[in-house]
N, C-alpha and C positions, 0 to 999 in steps of 0.2 A: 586507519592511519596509513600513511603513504610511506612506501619503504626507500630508504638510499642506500647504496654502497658507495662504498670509499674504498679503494685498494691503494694501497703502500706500494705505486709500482719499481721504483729501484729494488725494496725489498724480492717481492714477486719477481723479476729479472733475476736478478741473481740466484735465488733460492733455485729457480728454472734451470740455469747456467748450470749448477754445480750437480743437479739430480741428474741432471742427461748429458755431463758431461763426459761420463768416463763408460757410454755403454755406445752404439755402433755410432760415430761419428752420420750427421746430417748433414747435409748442404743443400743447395740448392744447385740447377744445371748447369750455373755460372758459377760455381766454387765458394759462393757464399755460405757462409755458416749460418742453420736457424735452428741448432735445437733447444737454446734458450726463448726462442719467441717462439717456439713451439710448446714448451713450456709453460711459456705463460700465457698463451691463449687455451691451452685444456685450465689450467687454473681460477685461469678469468671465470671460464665457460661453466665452471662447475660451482662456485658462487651466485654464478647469474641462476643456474637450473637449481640453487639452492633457496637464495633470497627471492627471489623473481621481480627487481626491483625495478621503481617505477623513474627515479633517477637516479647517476650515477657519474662518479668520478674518479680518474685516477691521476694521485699526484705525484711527480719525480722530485729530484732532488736538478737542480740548474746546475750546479757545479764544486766544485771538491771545497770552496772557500763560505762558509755560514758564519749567522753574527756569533755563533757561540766560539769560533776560530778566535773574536775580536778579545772575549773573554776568557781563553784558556789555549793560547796558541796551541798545545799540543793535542785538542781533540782531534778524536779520529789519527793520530800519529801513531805509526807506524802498517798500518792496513797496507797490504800488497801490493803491489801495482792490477788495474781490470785486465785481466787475460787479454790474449790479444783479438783472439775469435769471439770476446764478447763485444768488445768496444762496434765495429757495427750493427750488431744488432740490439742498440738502442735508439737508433734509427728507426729501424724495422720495428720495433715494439711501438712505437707512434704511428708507426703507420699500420700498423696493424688498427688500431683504436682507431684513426681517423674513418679507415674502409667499414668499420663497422659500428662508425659515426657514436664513437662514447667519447665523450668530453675529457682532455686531460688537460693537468696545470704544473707549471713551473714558474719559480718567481727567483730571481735573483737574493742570494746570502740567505735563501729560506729552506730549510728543509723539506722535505714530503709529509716529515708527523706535522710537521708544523700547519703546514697547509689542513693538512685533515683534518687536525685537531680544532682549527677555527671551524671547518663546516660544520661539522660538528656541532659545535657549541652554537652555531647562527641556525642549526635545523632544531629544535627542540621539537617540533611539531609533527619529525619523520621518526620513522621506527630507521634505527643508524645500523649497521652492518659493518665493520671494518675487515678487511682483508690483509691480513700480512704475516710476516712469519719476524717480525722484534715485536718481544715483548714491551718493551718502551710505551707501546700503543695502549697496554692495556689500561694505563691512567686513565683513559679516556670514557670509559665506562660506566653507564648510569644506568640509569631506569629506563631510558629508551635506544641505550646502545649497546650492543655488546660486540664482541669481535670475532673473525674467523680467524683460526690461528693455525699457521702453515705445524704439520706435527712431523711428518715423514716424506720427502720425495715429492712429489705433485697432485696426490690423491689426498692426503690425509689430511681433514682438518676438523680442527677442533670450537665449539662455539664454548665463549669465554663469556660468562657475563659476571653478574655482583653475586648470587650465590655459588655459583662454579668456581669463583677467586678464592669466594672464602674455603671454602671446602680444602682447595689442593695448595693453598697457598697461605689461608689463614691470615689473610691482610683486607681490608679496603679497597677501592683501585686507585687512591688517590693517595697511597702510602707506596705504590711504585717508585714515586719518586724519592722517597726514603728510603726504600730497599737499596734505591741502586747508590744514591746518597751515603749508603752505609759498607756495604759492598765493591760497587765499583761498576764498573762492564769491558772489559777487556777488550772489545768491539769495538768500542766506540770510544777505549781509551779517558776512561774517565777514570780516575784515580781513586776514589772512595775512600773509607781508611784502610792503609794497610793494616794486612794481615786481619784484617773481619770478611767472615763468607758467610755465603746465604743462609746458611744453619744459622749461624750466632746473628747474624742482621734478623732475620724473623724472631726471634727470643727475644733480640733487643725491644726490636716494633711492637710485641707481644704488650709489653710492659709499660714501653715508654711511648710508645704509637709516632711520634715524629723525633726527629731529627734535632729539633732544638731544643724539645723538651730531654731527650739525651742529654743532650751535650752540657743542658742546664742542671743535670742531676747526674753528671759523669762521676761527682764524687761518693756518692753512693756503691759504685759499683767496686769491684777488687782483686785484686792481685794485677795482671798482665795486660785483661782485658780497661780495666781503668786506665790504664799506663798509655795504650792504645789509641783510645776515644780521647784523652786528653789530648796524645799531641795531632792526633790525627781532624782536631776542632774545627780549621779554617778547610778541610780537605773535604768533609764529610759534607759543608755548607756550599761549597764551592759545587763540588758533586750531585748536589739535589738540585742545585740550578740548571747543569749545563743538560740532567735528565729531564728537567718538568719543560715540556711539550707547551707552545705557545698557542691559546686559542684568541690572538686579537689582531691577526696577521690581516692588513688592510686588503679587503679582497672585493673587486668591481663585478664578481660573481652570486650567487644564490642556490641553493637544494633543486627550485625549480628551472632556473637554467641549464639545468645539467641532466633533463628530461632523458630518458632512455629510450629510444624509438629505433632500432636495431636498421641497417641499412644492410638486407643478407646480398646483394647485388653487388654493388663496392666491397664487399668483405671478400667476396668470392673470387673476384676480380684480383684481389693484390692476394688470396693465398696462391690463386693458382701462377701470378706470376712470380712467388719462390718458390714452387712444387710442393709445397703442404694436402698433399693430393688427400690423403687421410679425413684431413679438417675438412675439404673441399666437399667429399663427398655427406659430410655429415649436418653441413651448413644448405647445403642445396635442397639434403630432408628436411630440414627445418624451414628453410624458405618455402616450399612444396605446401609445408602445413599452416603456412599461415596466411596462405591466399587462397580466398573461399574462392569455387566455381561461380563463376558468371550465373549459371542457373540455378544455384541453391536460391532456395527458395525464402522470405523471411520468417524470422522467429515466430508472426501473431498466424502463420499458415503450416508450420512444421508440423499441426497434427496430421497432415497426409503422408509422411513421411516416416517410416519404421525408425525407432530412434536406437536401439543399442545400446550399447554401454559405452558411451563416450564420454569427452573432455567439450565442455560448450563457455564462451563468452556471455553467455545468455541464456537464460533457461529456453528450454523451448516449450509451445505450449500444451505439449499432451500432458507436462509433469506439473502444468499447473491446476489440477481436482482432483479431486477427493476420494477414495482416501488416500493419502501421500505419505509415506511413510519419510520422514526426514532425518539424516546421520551427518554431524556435525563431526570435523574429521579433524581434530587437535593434534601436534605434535609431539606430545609425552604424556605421559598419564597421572602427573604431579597437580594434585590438587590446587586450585587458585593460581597454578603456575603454567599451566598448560596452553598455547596460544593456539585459536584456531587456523588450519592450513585451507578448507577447503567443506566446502556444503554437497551429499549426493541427494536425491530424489528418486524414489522409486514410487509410483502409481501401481504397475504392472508386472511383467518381467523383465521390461527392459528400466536401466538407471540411468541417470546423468549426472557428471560430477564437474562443480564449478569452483575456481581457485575464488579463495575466500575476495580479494578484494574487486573479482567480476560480479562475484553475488550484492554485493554492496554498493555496486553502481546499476544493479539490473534494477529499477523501481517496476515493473511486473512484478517481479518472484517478492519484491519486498511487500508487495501490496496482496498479494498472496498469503504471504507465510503468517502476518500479522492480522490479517481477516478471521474471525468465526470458522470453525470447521474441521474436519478431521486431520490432525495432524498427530504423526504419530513418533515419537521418540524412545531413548533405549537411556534411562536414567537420566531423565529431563531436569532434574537436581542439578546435577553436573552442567546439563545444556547454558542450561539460566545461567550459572557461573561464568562460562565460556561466552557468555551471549552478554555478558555485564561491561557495557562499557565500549561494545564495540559497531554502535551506531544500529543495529538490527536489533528488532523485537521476533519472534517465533509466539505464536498463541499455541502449544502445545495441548491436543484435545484429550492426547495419549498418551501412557507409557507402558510401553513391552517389557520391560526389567518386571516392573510392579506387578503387570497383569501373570506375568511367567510365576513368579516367586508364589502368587497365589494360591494361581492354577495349580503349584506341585512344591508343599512346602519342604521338602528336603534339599530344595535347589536354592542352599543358602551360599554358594561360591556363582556370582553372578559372571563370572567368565566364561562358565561352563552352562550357560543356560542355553544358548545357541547349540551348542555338542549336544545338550539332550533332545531339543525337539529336533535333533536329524539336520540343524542348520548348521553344520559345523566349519569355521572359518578356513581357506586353503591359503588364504594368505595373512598375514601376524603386522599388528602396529609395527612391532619391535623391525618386521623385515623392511616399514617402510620408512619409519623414522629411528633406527637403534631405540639402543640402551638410553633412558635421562642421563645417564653418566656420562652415555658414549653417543652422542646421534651420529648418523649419516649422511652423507646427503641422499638427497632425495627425488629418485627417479620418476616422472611425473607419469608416465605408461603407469606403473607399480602403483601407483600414491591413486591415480582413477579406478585403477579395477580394484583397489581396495576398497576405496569410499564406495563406489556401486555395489560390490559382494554386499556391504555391511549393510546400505540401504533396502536393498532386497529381500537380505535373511530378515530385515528389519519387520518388510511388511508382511511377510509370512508367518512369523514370530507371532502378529498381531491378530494371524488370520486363524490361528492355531489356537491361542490362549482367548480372544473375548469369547469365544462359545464355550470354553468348558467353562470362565467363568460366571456367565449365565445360566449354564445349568448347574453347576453347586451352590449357587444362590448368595453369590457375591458381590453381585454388581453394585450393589450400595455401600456397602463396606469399602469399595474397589474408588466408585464417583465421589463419596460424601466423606469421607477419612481415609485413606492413603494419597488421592491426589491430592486434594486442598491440605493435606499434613507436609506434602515435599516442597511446594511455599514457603509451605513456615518454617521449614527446617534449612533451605536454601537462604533463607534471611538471619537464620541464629549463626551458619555458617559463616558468614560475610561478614558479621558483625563481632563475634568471637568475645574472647573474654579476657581485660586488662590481666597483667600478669607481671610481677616486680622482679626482677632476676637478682636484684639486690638480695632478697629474701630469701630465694632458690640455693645466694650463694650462703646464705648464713646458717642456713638448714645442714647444706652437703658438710660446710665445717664443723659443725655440730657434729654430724652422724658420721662423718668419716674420724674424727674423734674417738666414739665410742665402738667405731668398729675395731679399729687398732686396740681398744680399751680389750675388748671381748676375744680378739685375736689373741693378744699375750697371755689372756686367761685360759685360753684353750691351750695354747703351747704350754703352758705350766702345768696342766692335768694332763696334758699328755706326754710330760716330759722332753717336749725339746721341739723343733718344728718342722711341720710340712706342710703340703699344700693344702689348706682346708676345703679347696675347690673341685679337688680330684678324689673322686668317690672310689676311686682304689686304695690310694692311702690313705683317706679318712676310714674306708671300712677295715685295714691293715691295722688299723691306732685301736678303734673301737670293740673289734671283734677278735683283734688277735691280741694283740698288747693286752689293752685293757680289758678283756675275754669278758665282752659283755652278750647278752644273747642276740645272736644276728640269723637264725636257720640257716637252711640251704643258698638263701639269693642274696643271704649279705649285702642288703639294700640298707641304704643311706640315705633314703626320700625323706620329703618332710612328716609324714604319717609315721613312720617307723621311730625314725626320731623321738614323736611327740609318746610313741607307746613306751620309750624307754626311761623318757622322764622320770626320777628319782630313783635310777641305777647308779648314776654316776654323777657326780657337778659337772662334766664337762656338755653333758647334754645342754644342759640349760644355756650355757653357754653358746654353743653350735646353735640352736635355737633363733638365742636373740641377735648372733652375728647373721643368720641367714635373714631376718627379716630384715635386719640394717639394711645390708646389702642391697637388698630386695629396693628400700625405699632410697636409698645412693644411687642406687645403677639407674632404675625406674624413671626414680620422680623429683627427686634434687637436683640432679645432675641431669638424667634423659627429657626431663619437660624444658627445659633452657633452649635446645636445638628445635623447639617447637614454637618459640617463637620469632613473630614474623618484625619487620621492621617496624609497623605500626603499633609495637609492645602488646600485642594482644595475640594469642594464641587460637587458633581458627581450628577446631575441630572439626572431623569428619563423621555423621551420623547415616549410619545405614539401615534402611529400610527393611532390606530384604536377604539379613544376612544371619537370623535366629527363625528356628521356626515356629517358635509359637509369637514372635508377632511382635515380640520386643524390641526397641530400638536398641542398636549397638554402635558404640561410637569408637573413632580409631583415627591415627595421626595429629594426637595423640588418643588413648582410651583414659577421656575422662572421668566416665563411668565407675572405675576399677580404684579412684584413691578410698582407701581402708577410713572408716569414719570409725571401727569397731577398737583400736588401737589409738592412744594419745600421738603417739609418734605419727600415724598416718594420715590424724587429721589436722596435725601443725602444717602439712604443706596446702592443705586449703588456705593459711595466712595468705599465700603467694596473690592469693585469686582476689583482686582487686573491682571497686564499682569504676565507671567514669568520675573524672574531676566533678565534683558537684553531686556526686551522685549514692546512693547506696545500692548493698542488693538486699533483695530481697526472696525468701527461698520457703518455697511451702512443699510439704512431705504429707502424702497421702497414710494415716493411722492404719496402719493391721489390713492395708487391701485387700489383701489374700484371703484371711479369715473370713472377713464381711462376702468377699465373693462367694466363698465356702458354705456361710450360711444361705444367702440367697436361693443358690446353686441347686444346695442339697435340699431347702426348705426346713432348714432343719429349726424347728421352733422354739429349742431351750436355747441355743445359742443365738438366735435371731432376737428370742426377750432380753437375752444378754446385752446387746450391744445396744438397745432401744432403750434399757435401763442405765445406761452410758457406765457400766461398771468395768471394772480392768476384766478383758478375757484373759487374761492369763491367772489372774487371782481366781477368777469363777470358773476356769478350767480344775484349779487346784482344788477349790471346792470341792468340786465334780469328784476327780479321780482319790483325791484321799478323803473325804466326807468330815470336811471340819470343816467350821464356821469362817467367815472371812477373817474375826479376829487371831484366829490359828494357825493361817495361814503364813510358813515361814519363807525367807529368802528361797531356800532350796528347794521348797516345794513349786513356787513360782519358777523357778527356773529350770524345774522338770517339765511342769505344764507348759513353760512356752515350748522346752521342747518336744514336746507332744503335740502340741497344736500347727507349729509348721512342719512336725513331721510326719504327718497324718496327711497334711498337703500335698507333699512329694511320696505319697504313699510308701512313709518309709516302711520296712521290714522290723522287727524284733532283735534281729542283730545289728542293725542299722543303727536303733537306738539306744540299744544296748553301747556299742561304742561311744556314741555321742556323749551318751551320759554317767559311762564307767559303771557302770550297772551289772547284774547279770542278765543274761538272754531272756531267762521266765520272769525275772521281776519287770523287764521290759515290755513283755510279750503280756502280761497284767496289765502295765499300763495302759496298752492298747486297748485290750478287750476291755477294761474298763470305761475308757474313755468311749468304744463304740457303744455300749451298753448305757451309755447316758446318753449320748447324741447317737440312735437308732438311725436315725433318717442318712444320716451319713456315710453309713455303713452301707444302707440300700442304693444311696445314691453312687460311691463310687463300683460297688458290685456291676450295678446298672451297666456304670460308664466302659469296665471294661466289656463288658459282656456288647454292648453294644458295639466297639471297636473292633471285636472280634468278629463279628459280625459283616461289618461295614469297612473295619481297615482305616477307618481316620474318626476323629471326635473333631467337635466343633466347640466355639466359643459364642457367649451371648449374642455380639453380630453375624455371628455364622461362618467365622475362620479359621477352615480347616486344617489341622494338620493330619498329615500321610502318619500313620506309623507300622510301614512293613517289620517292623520288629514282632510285633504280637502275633505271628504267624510264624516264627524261625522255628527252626528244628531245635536249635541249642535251648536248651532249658531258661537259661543265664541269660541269654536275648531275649528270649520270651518274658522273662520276669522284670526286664528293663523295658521291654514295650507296655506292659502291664500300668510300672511306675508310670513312667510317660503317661499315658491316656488319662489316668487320674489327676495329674498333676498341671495339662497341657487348657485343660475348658478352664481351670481356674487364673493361673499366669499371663494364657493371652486372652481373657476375657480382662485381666487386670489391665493388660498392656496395651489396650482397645480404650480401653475407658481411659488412662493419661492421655492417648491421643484423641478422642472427642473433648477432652479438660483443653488443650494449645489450643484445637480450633474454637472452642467456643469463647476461650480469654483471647487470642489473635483479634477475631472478629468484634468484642467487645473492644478491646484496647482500637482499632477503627475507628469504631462508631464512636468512642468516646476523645478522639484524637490525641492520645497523648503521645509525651517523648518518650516513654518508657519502652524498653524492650527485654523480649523474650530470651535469653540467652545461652542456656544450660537446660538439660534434661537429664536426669541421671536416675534411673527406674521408675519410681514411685513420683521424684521428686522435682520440680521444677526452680530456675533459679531466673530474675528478673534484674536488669539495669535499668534502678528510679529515681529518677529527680527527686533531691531534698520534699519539692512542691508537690509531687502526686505520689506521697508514701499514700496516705491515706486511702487515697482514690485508689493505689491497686491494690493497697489490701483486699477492699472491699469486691473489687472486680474481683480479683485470685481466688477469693474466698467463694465468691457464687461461681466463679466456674468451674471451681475442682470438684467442688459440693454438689453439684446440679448437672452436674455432666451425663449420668444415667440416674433412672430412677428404679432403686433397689429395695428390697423387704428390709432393710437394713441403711439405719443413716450413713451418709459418705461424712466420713472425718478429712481436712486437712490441717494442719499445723502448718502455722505461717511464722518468722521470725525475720527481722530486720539486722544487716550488720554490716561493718565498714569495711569486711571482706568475708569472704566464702565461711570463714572458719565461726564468725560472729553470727553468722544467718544460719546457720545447721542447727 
């Protein structure tokens, strides 16, 4: 997409005038005054080095008399008189623009918004840029424009768009002209209703969202402020008129008319005839660079020439084979939000970094990059996102993220992968493009040697990690399930999951309800109130007040809590305000800002961020809503199919156990699951020696806990806790249970002994995890490296097998071409968006592919259910 700017040039003049007005007066060698066009050619200048636009316009105001004067004689009445050292230099500010040949416009009784605000509206097809320092502008604001917004002085500005409004302003950008409608503007002399300011205008907007619907519902409101909006009715109307910005301003111009093609010769020429000596020298750099030598040689011959780490129009063609390590150089690191700046390459040692929309006219590099071959990327997940939509294909052969994480599974903070193999970054996104909150502009020297650093470490990265994981015997696991998994998962991303905020908000009122419910209960047991948030006074209530036993750390965690249960009724209480809490702050309340404008909520699944192998998911962690809790899994209600559509959600039975058997070989629990009986009831069997019919609730509810805590190689005090038991009768359990299933016992002995040994354990396809723990000095470490090794071949050999379950139902749903998609993962469990018309058809699909995925000593179970939202399919 082709970029425009637009500058508000009266804005920009003036705003210039007034920051450099009061610090060493300028002139020029004839006594002219320029440090307002001084001014505004650094601000132009730093737009242009910002946007780097392909056309551009700036529009003034023609003179003091507009149609809105004809509407409300006293706009703009009472403004200053223009200083007297500015009034020539808006002369000079024209001819600044003509020398360096940018198109500018003025129209008679027309404003500058006004002019903008038509291109604007007549470019839909440019990415829009606005430059000015009145907020007025920001009505203007869409999906393809958003604004520069003057912040402090001549340096500072701020990029405005539709999530940035909302955030700081909590409005729309088409409710500006209600705000000011509501408000006023001082400025500009608009009258608004008295005695309403921006605080109570945003409340109002909150609720009432425009202006008429206020005014239509003024009697609702009470005391002062009713009093107010009533007489203030024809004011408020009057006022959103003379703000809302005209986009049908008859204009014999166009976007491409207004081509940007810099003229540094005439520019240089009229600064040096006002002494702008500064600028002069800094526009003569810039003309220097952008006139190639007569002898440079072309692009299809540049392999004879040492390339370096430059800025190229063109790729040249040493960086066009193999292997290319490619870094795709995005502006903030906001998922689905992120827009790309600029493409490097690095083959070699040297990089070359090209601004994104030269890479997109270079048909070489694009015929290149979309070719067969080795192409190497750093979270190609991401790439594809970045890559969606924006005219270029990348065939990515590689990923350095994935092969790193492999190669060394404690490297689950993928920022830090680069710092570990010795590639460690000297220069930071944040130094070239700030904060999301806050960017900067953006120096293009800075913004190349960053994209080249990155390309480089890129291909180093790659040159590091495919041989180690060749020789740990990963490469299939590496070709055949994690690449063709980041596909599938780049598609569920994109695709996301319906989500009702209606529902979110009837949930929060519900639970915030019963939190206040639970609150006053707790202030009643403790006779009066404090902060139940602050673990100084709660443990002041609980341990001193109410002298309940707290030891030495008079800790207030949830564990302590739970051991205190039936000391007091106020525990129970604290309890269930903290889970409220939990599921209000969370999930009622915090999933709302997670969705996008398309009502669907677009989760983030990462790869390489557990080390045994698990997927984890984040912005938000859908993974994490509580199904074990009636409360937790009312907000699965929220999680909606498409119109037409249901979901459908299948859950892998007991994976863990079945892996367990396999694993171990262990052949009573292996005849177990092949006689399709409960393991947890033929667990109970086992350990207490009664018949199935003897078998009580509680006995089953010990042997599950024994069966997945045999897993996680729990200890005897471990499940001693769990189960409120004593330590020996826990420590029976075990040996009992190993005593019936031998082979288990051997098997995970083995597994540490082997560890100990070797320093990592593998899973069924062969995915290592590291555990330098089982080598520490500390005891406590050593017996949590222990767990780990036990616990790591069964979890990611689990976590291996859902991921060959996606790809083989992905590839099947292909082959079988349906609508239906993949959309949710949540451990075990998968969740699908199906047409009324192919329930049947993915059952059957879901069902052979979850079931068929590996083939084990032990049948694969999934459970499949259909529902008209999340909470109906579990």
């Amino acid at each position: 997409m082709k970029k425009l700017l637009l500058v508000d040039g009266n804005s920009m003049l003036f705003r210039a005038y007034y920051a450099t007005a009061y610090g060493h007066p300028m002139t020029s060698s004839k006594g002219i005054p320029t440090n307002a066009v001084y001014g505004f050619a650094m601000m132009i200048q730093k737009a242009i080095d910002l946007i780097q636009p392909d056309c551009m316009l700036v529009a003034f105001d023609a003179g003091k008399h507009t149609f809105r004067h004809d509407i409300y004689p006293e706009y703009k009445g009472g403004r200053k008189p223009v200083p007297d050292d500015l009034v020539p230099q808006f002369g000079m500010a024209r001819d600044y623009l003509d020398g360096y040949h940018i198109r500018w416009l003025e129209m008679a009784d027309i404003e500058a918004d006004d002019l903008i605000g038509t291109m604007a509206a007549k470019s839909p097809e440019y990415a829009t840029s606005i430059l000015t320092s009145d907020h007025d502008l920001l009505q203007l604001i869409d999906s393809t424009t958003h604004v520069l917004l003057m912040k402090k002085g001549i340096t500072d500005m701020e990029i405005m768009d539709e999530q940035k409004l909302a955030d700081t302003m909590g409005i729309v950008p088409d409710q500006i002209r209600d705000l000011k409608g509501l408000m006023g503007d001082s400025s500009d002399n608009i009258p608004g209703i008295p005695g309403v300011g921006e605080k109570t205008a945003l409340k109002l907007l909150s609720e009432y969202h425009q202006v008429e619907n206020l005014l239509d519902h003024a009697q609702e409101l009470k005391g002062a402020l009713k009093q107010k909006v009533e007489a203030g009715h024809d004011s408020a109307l009057l006022s959103k008129q003379l703000a809302t910005i005209k986009k049908d301003v008859p204009l014999d111009i166009d976007a491409a008319s207004c081509e940007f093609s810099p003229d540094y010769s005439t520019l240089i020429s009229f600064l040096k005839s006002v002494d702008m000596n500064s600028l002069v020298k800094r526009y003569e750099e810039l003309a220097a660079a952008a006139v190639k030598p007569e002898t440079e040689a072309p692009a299809e011959n540049a392999a004879a020439q040492p390339a370096g780490d430059r800025r190229a129009e063109r790729c040249p063609a040493e960086f066009l084979q193999e292997p290319c390590a490619v870094y795709l150089d995005s502006d903030e690191g906001m998922f689905l939000q992120a827009r790309i700046q600029g493409i490097a390459l690095c083959t070699g040692e040297d990089a070359v970094y090209l601004d994104w929309e030269d890479a997109c006219r270079d048909e070489g590099l694009q015929k290149f990059l979309a070719a067969e071959g080795t192409k190497i990327g750093f979270d190609v997940k991401r790439d594809l996102h970045l890559l969606n939509g924006s005219g270029m294909a990348i065939r990515f052969s590689d990923d350095a993220m994935i092969l790193a994480a492999l190669a060394d599974s404690t490297l689950t903070d993928t920022d830090k992968i680069m710092e570990h193999f010795g590639l460690a970054d000297t220069i930071t996104r944040e130094q070239v493009y700030g904060k999301p909150q806050k960017p900067v502009l953006v120096d293009p020297d800075l913004q190349t040697r960053f994209g080249c650093m990155r390309a480089r470490n890129l291909l180093k990265l790659y040159s590091q990690t495919l041989p180690m994981i060749q020789e740990y015997g990963m490469l299939d696991l590496y070709r055949n399930v994690e690449l063709p998994l980041s596909g599938i998962l780049c598609g569920m991303e994109a695709e996301g999951i319906r989500t009702d905020i209606r529902i979110l908000d009837r949930i929060s009122e519900e639970t915030m309800a019963k939190i206040q419910a639970e609150q006053s209960a707790i202030y009643e047991e403790a006779g009066g109130e404090f902060n139940i948030n602050s673990p100084k006074q709660l443990a002041e209530i609980l341990f001193d007040k109410l002298q309940l036993p707290g030891g030495k750390k008079r800790s207030t965690s949830a564990d302590v809590l739970a051991k205190l249960a039936g000391f007091h009724p106020i525990i129970d209480h604290l309890l269930a305000y903290r889970k409220l809490s939990k599921l209000y702050g969370t999930y009622s309340e915090g999933l709302k800002k997670f969705i996008c404008p398309d009502g669907r909520i677009h989760t983030v699944y990462n790869q390489c961020a557990t080390q045994t192998g698990r997927l984890s998911s984040s912005d938000p962690n859908l993974q994490n809503i509580s199904v074990r809790d009636e409360q937790g899994k009312e907000i699965r209600k929220a999680f909606l199919p498409s119109p037409g559509c249901v979901l459908i959600s299948s859950d892998y039975s007991q994976i863990e156990l079945r892996m367990l058997a396999h694993m171990a070989d262990e052949t009573n629990l292996i005849a177990a699951f092949n006689s399709n009986i409960d393991i947890h009831t033929k667990t109970a069997m086992d350990i207490f020696e009664v018949s199935r019919e003897d078998v009580t609730p509680l006995m089953r509810r010990q042997a599950k806990m024994v069966n997945f805590g045999i897993v996680y190689g729990i200890s005897d005090f471990g499940l001693a806790e769990r189960l409120g038991i004593g330590r020996k009768e826990a420590g029976d359990f075990i040996d009992t249970y190993y005593r019936k299933y031998p082979k288990i016992r051997t098997y995970m002995e083995g597994i540490v002994a082997s560890c100990e040994e070797k320093g990592y354990v593998s899973t069924l396809l062969g995915r290592r995890r590291d555990i330098p723990e089982i080598h520490d000095k500390n005891r406590m470490v050593r017996e949590f490296g222990k767990r780990a090794a036990m616990n790591a071949p069964i979890q990611g050999s689990a976590a291996d097998l859902i991921k060959l379950a996606m790809i083989r139902i992905d590839r099947a749903m292909q082959t079988q071409k349906v609508k239906s998609k993949m959309i949710l993962q949540v451990h075990d469990e998968l969740i699908f968006d199906v047409p009324q018309a192919e329930i049947e058809t993915m059952k059957r699909l879901i069902q052979d592919g979850m079931e068929n995925a590996m083939q084990l000593k032990v049948p694969l179970k999934a459970e499949t259910a259909v529902g008209n939202d999340w909470y109906e399919a579990k």
